[in-house]
C-alpha positions as CSV (number, residue, x, y, z in Angstrom):
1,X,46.5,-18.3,-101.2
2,X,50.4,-18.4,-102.1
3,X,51.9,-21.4,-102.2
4,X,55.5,-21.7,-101.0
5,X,56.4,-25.4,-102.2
6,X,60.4,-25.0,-103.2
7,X,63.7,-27.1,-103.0
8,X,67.1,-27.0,-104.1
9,X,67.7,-28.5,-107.7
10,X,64.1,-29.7,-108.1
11,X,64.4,-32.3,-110.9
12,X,68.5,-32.2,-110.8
13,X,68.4,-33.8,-114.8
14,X,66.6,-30.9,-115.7
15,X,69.2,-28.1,-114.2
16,X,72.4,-30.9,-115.8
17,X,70.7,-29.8,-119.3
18,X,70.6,-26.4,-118.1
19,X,74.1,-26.1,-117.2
20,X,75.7,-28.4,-120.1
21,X,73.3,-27.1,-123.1
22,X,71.8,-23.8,-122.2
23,X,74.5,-21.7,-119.7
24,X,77.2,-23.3,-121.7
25,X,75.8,-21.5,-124.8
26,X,74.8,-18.4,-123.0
27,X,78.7,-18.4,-121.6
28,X,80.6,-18.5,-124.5
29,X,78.7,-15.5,-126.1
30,X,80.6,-13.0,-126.8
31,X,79.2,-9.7,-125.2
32,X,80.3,-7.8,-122.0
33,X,76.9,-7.4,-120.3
34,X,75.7,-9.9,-117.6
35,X,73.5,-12.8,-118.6
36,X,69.9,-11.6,-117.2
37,X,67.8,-14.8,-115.7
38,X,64.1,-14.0,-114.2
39,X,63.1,-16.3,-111.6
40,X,59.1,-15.9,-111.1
41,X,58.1,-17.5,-107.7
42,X,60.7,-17.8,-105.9
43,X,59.5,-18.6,-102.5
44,X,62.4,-18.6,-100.2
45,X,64.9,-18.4,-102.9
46,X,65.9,-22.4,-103.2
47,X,65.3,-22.0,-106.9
48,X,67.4,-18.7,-107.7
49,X,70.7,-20.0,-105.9
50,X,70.0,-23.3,-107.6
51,X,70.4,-21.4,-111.0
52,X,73.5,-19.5,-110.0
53,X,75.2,-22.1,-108.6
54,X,74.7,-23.8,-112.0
55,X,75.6,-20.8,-113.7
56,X,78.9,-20.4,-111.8
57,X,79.8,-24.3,-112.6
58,X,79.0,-23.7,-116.0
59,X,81.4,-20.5,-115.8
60,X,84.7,-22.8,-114.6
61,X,85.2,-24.6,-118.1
62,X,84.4,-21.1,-119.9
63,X,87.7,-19.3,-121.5
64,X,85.8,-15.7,-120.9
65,X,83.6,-15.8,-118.1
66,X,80.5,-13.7,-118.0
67,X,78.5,-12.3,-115.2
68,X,75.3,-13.3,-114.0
69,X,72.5,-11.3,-112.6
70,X,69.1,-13.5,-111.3
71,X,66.1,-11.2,-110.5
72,X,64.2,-13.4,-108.2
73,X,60.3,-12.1,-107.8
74,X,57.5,-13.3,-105.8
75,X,54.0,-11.8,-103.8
76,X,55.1,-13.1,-100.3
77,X,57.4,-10.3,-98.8
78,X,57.8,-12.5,-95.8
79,X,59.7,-15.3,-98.0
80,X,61.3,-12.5,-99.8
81,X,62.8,-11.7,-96.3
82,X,63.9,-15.3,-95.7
83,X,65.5,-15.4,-99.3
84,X,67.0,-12.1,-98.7
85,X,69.3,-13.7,-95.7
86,X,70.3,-17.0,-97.6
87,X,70.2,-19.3,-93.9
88,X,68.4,-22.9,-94.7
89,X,67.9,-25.8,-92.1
90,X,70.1,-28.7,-92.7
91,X,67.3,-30.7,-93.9
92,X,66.4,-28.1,-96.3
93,X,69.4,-29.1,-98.1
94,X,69.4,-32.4,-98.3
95,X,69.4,-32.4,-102.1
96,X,72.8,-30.4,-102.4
97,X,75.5,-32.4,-103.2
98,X,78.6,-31.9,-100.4
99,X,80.6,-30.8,-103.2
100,X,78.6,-27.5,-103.7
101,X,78.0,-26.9,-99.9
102,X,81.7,-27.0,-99.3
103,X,81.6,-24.0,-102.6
104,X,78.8,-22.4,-102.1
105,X,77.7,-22.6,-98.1
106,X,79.3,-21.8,-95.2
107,X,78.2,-23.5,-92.3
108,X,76.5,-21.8,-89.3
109,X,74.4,-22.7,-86.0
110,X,71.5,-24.1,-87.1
111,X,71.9,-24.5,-90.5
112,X,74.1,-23.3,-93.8
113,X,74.3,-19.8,-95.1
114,X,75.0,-19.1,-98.6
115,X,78.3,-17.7,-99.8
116,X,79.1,-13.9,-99.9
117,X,79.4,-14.0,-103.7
118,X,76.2,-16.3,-104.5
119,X,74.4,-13.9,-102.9
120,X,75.5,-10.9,-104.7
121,X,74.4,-12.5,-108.0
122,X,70.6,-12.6,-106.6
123,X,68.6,-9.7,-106.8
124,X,64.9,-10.5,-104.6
125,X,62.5,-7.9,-105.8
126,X,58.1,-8.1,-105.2
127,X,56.5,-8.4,-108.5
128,X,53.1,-9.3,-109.8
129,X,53.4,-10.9,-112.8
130,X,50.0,-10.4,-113.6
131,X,49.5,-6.8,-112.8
132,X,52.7,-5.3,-113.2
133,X,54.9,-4.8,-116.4
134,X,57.5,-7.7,-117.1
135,X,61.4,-7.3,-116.9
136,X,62.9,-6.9,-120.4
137,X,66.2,-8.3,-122.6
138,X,66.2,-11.4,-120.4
139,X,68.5,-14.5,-121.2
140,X,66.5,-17.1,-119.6
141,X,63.2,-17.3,-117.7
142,X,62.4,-19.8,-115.0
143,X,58.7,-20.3,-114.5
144,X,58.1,-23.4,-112.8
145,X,54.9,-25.0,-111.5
146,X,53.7,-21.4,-111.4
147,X,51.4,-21.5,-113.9
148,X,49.4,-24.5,-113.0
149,X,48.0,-22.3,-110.2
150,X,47.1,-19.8,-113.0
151,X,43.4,-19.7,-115.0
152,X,44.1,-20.5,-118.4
153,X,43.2,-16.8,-119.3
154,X,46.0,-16.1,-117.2
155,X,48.0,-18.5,-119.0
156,X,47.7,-17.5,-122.1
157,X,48.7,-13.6,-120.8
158,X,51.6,-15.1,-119.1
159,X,53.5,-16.8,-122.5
160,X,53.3,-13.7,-124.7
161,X,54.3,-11.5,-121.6
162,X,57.7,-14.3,-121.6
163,X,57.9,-14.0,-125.0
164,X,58.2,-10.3,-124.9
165,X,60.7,-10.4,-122.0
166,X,63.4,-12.8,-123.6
167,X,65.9,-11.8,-126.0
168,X,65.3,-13.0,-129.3
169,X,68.0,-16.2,-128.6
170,X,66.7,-16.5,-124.8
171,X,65.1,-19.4,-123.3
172,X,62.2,-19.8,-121.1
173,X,62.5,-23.1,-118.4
174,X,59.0,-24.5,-117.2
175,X,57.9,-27.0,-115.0
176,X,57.4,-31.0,-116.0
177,X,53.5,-30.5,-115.8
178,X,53.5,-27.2,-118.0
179,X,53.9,-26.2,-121.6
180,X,53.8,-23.4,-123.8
181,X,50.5,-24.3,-125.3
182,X,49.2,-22.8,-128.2
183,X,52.2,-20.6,-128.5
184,X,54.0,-22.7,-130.7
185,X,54.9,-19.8,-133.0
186,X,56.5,-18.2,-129.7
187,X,58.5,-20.6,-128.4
188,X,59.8,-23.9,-130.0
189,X,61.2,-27.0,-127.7
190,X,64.5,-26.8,-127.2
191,X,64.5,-29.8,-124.6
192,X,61.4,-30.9,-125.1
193,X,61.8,-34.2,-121.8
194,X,62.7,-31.2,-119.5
195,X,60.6,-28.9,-120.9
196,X,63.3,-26.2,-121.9
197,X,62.2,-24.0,-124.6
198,X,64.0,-21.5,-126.5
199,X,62.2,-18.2,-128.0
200,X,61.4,-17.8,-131.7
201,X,61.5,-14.6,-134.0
202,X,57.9,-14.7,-134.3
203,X,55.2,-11.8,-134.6
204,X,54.4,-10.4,-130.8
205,X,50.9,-11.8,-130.0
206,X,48.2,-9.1,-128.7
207,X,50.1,-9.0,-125.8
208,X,49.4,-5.4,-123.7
209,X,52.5,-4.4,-121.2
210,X,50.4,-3.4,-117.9
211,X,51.3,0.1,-116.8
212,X,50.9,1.1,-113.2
213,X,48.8,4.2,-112.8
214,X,48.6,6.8,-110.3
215,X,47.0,5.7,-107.2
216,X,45.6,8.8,-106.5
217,X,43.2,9.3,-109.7
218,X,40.0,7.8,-110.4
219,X,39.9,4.9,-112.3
220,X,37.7,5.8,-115.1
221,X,38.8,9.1,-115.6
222,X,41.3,8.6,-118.8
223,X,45.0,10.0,-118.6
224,X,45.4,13.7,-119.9
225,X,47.3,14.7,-122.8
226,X,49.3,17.3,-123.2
227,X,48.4,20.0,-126.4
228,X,51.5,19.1,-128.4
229,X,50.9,15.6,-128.2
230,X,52.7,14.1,-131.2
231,X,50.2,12.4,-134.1
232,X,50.2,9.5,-136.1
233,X,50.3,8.8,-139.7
234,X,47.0,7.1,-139.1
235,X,45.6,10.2,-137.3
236,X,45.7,9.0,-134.0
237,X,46.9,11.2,-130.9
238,X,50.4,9.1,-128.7
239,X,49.8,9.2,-124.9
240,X,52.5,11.0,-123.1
241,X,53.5,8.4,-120.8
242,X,54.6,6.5,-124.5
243,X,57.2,9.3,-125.2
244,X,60.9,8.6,-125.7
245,X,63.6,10.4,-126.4
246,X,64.6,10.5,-130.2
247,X,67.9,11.9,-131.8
248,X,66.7,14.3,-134.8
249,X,68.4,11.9,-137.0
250,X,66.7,9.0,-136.1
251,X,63.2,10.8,-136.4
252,X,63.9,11.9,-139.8
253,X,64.8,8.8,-140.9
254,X,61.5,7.3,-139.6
255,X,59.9,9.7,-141.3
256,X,61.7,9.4,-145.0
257,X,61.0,5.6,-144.8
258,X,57.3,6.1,-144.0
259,X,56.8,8.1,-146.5
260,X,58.9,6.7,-149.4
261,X,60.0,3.7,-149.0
262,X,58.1,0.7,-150.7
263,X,55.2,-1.2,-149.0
264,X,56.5,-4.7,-147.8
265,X,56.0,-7.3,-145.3
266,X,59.4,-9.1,-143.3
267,X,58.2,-12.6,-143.4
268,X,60.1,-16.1,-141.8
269,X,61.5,-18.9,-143.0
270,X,57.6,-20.6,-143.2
271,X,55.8,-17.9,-144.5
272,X,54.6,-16.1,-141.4
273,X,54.5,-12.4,-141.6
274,X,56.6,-10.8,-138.8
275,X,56.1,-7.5,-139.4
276,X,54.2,-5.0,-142.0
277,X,56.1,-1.9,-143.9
278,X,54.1,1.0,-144.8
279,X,50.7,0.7,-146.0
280,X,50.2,-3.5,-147.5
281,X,46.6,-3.4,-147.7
282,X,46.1,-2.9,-151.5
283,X,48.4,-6.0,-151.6
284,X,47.3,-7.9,-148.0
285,X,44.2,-8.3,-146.5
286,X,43.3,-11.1,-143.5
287,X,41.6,-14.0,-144.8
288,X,38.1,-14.8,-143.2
289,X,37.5,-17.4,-140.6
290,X,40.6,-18.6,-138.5
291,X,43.3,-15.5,-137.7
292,X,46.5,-16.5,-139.7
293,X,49.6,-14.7,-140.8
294,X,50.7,-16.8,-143.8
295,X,51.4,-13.9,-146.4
296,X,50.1,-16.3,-149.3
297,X,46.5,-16.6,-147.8
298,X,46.8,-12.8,-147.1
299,X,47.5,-11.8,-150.7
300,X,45.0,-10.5,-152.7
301,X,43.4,-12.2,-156.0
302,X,46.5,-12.1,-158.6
303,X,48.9,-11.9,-156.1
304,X,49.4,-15.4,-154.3
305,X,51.0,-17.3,-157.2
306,X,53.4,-14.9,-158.6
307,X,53.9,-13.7,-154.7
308,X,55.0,-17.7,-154.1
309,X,56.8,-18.2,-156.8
310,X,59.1,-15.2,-156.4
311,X,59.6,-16.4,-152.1
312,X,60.6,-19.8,-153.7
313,X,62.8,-18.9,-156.4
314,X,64.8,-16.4,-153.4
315,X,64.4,-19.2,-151.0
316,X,65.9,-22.2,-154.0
317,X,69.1,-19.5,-155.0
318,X,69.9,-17.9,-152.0
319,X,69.4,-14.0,-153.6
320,X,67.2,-11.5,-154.3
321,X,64.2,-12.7,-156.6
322,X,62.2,-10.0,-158.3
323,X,58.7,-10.5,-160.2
324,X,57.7,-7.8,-162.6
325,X,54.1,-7.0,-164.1
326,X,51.8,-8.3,-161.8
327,X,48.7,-7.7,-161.9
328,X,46.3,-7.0,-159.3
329,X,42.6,-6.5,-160.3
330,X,40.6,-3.9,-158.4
331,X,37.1,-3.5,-159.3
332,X,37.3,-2.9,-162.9
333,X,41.0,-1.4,-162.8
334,X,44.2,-3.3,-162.7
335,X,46.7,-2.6,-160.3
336,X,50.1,-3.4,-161.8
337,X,52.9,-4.2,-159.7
338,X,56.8,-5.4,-158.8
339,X,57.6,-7.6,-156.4
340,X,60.9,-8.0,-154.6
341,X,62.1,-10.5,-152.0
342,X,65.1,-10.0,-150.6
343,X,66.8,-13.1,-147.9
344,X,68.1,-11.1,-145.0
345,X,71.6,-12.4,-144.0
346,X,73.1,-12.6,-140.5
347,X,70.3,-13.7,-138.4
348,X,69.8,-16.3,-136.3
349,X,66.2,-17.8,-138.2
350,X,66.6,-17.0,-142.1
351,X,64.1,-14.1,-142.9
352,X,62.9,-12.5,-145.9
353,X,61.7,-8.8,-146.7
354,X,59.1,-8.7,-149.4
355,X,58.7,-5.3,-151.3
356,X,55.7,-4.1,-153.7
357,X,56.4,-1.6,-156.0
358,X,53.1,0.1,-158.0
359,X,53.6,1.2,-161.4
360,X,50.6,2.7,-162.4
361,X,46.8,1.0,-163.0
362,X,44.7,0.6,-165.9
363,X,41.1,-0.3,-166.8
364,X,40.7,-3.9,-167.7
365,X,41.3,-4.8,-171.6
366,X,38.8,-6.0,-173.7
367,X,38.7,-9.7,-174.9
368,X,40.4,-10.9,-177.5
369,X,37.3,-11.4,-179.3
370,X,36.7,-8.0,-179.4
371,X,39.8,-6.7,-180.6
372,X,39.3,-8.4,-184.1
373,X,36.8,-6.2,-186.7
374,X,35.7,-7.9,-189.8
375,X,38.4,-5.9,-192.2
376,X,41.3,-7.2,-189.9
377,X,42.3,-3.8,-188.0
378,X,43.8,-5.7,-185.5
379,X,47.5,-3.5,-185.3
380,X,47.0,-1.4,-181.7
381,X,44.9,-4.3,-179.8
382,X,46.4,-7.0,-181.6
383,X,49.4,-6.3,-179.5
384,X,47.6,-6.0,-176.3
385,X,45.6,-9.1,-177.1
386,X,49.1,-11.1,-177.3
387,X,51.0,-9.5,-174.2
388,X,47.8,-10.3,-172.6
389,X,47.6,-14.2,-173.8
390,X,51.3,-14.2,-173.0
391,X,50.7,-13.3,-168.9
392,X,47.8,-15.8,-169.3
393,X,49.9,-18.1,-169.9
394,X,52.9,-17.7,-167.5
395,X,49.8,-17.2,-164.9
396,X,48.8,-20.9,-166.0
397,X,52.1,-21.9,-166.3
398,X,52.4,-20.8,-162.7
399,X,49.0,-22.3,-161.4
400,X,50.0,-25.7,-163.0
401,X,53.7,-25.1,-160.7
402,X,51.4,-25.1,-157.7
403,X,49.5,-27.7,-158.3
404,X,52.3,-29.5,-159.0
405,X,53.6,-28.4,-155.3
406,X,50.2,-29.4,-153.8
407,X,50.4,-32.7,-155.8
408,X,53.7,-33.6,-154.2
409,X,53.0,-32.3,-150.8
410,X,50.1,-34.3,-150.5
411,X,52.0,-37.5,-152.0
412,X,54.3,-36.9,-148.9
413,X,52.2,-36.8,-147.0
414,X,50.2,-39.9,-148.6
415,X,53.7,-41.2,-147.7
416,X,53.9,-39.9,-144.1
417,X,50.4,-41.7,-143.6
418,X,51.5,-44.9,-145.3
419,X,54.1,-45.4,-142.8
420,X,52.4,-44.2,-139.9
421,X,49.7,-47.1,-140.7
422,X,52.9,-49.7,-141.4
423,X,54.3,-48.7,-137.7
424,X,50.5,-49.0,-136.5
425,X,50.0,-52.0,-138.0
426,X,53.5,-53.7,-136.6
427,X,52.8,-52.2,-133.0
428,X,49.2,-54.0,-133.5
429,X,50.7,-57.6,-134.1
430,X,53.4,-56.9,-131.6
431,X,50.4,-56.0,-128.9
432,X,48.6,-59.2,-130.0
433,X,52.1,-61.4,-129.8
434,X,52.2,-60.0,-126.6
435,X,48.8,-60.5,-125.6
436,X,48.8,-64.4,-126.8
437,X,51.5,-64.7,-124.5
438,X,49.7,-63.2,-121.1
439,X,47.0,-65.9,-122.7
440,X,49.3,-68.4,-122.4
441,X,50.9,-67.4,-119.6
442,X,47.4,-67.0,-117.7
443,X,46.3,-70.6,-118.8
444,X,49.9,-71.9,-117.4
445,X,48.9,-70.1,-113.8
446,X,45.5,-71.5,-113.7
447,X,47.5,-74.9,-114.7
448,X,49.7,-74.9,-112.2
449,X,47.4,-73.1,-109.5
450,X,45.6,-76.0,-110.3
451,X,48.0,-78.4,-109.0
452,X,48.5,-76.7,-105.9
453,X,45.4,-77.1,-105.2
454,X,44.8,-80.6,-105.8
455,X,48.4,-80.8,-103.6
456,X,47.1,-79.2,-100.7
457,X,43.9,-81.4,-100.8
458,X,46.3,-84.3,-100.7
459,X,48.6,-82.9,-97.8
460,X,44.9,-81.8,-96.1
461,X,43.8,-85.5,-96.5
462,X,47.5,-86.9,-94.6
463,X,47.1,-84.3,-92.4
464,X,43.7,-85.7,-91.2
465,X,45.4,-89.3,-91.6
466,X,48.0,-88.2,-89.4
467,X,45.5,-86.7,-86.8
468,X,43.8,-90.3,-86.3
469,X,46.7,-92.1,-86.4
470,X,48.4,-90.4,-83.4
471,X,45.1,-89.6,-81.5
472,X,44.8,-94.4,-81.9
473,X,48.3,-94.1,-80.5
474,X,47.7,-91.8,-77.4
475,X,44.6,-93.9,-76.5
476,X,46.9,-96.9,-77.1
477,X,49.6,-95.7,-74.6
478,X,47.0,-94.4,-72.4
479,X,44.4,-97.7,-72.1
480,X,47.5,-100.1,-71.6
481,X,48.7,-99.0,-68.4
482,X,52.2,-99.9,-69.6
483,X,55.4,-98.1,-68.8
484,X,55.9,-97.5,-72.9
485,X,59.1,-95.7,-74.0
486,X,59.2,-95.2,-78.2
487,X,63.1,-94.5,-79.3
488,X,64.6,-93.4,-82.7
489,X,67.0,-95.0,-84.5
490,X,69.2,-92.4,-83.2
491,X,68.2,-94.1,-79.6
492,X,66.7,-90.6,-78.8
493,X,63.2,-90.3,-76.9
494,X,60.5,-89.8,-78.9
495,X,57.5,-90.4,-76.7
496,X,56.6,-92.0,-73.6
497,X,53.7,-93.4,-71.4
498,X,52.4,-91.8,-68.3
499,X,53.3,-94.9,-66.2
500,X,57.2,-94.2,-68.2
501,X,57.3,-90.7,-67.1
502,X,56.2,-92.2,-63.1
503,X,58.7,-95.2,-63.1
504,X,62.3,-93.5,-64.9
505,X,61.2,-90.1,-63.7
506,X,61.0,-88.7,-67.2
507,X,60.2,-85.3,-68.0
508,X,58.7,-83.9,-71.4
509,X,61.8,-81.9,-72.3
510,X,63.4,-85.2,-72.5
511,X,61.9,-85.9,-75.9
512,X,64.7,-85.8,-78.2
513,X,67.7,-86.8,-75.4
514,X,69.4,-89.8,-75.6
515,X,68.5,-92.4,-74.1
516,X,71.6,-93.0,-72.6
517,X,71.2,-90.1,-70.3
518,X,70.6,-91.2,-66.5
């Protein structure tokens, strides 16, 4: 079932922060191509002209204005159709300001049509976003209240499929009662109240781009290949339908760097492995139990403390760090190695490319103890013995560095906790200030509740007295047989006896005249 709930400007704060914070930054870009924005559900289109009409406010204080092109998709070809002509009911635009009808509509029988040139920045297209392959290089995505009709296996196909779609400074718009869930090393908040986030330059999950096959062939019979299918370094055989177009150039290029550049890793600003050079795993391997990309639980035994010092020591001086003489034991060889990290400059997120460089292996030496004969020949081994006591020790001078790390991380965060309990402990005595007050409060109610009720008892108890005292004067006027006429001070009638109302032809809307009246 499709449902086809959709408004102009839903939540109108959220599309202010859109125009001021995101368009704004997207305008003043310099680049000639059109900002891209993917609209998934459109419905009847409310939500697509909403973002252009945003995008063309945000375009009026820009110095170089930029085009825009929406691709609105949805399943429903029949609200495609309606979208497609851009006429709304006048109720169905209630939440446009007159402002942008007067810019943007033009008003017809029936309703309000939207202008020639809002339409032409709207593209309405069918798409399945789970089944057929995203759009690409996008600016901004707006998925809202889409995914909340979604199973969260769907869900969590849907955020790498965004994340793959966006450009690496887009952003990706949801709605109030969705997030980016476990994705957080996709996306990070960029409004976090309005649920705006913006994409990070984070490795691409297991995400696989759906590919629509021929309708014609069996589903289990697998794609053919042709003979001269290219191969792999790793031996495996490309599908055709994966084949691009390469200059000569660039192919040979991809070949010298597979084959002689340096193993490596490109690696953020927190450690996270973005992407692996050549072949890592004598220096990486994934640790057991949870999957994580951290290249310091990857490393291999010998590797992680030399590995993190280098990062830090690139990371602290702003240049490239290099580490020489590591060792790497393998069995009972040594793997000595070289490693490089080198910041990369002019990106958005600072990055850093670490490089291993292998000079040669060796069997393990001997101990120290065993270096030393009884006459003293100590003059070859002697020499090994102390360049191996001297990487002893800058490997302990190194473990005692982390440590020291760890130490003062965990003070921090001895700290963090400290005054986390402090704030706790202050919102506690503030929720019991508040709550002695509601006591108090509650006691002055049942006080004053108490009153009233003792009050009403006393007016019920008049009330009665009252009753009886009139009911003795009605008998009064009644068993006298007088002509009885009681007046105010005023002079006005206030009552009067039957034989009254017989002998001065009184009427009872004369109580309250004067008595002066004939």
């Amino acid at each position: 079932m499709l449902i086809s709930v959709t408004g102009f400007f839903r939540n109108a704060e959220a599309f202010d922060i859109l125009k001021r914070k995101v368009f704004a930054r997207l305008v003043q870009q310099r680049s000639d191509d059109p900002i891209r924005v993917w609209v998934l559900g459109c419905s009847t289109g409310q939500e697509a002209y909403s973002m252009a009409m945003v995008f063309a406010e945000a375009s009026d204080k820009a110095q170089r204005p930029r085009k825009l092109q929406v691709f609105a998709t949805d399943l429903n070809d029949a609200l495609l159709d309606k979208a497609r002509q851009g006429l709304y009911a006048r109720n169905l635009t209630q939440e446009v300001t007159p402002e942008r009808l007067r810019r943007f509509f033009v008003e017809e029988e029936g309703g309000y049509r939207v202008s020639k040139s809002l339409r032409e920045m709207v593209v309405f297209a069918r798409q399945n976003l789970i089944n057929d392959p995203p759009f690409s290089r996008m600016d901004l995505i707006s998925c809202r209240n889409l995914m909340i009709y979604l199973e969260p296996s769907l869900q969590r196909k849907a955020i790498p499929a965004f994340h793959y779609a966006l450009k690496p400074d887009g952003f990706l718009f949801l709605g109030a009662s969705e997030s980016v869930g476990g994705f957080g090393d996709l996306f990070e908040p960029f409004d976090k109240s309005h649920r705006i986030y913006s994409r990070k330059a984070a490795p691409p999950r297991l995400f696989q781009l759906p590919i629509k096959g021929n309708p014609d062939r069996p589903a289990a019979v697998p794609p053919t290949r042709k003979p001269h299918a290219s191969v792999s370094e790793a031996g495996h055989k490309t599908p055709e339908m994966f084949h691009a177009e390469v200059s000569p150039e660039r192919e040979a290029d991809r070949v010298a760097v597979s084959r002689f550049a340096p193993s490596g890793a490109l690696i953020s600003a927190d450690l996270q492995v973005l992407q692996f050079r050549g072949a890592t795993a004598a220096y990486l391997q994934h640790p057991t139990g949870k999957a994580s990309l951290d290249i310091l639980k990857m490393a291999r035994e010998g590797l992680m403390l030399p590995l993190r010092a280098t990062i830090n020591k690139a990371k602290k001086e702003d240049r490239i760090a290099r580490r020489e003489g590591v060792r790497l034991r393998q069995g009972t060889r040594t793997r000595m190695t070289n490693i490089e990290v080198i910041p990369l400059r002019n990106l958005k997120e600072p990055c850093f490319l670490v490089v291993f460089e292998e000079t040669g292996t060796r069997k393990l030496p001997v101990k120290v103890s065993e270096l030393t004969d009884t006459r003293g020949e100590t003059a070859g081994p002697a020499k090994e013995a102390a360049r191996r006591i001297a990487e002893l020790e800058s490997e302990l001078k190194e473990t005692r560095e982390y440590l020291q790390s760890v130490h003062e991380r965990q003070e921090a965060a001895n700290e963090e906790l400290q005054a986390s309990n402090e704030e706790v402990q202050s919102a506690n005595e503030e929720l019991q200030s508040v709550n002695e007050e509601l006591e108090t409060s509650k006691e002055e109610l049942e006080s004053a509740n108490e009153e009233l009720t003792t009050i009403n008892e006393e007016m019920s108890s008049r009330n009665l007295e009252l009753s009886r005292l009139n009911s003795d004067l009605v008998n009064i006027q009644t068993s006298a047989r007088l002509a009885i006429v009681l007046l105010g001070r005023d002079l006005t009638i206030r009552r009067f006896s039957t034989q009254a109302e017989k002998q001065f032809n009184l009427l009872a809307a004369d109580v309250g005249r004067a008595s002066s009246h004939g």
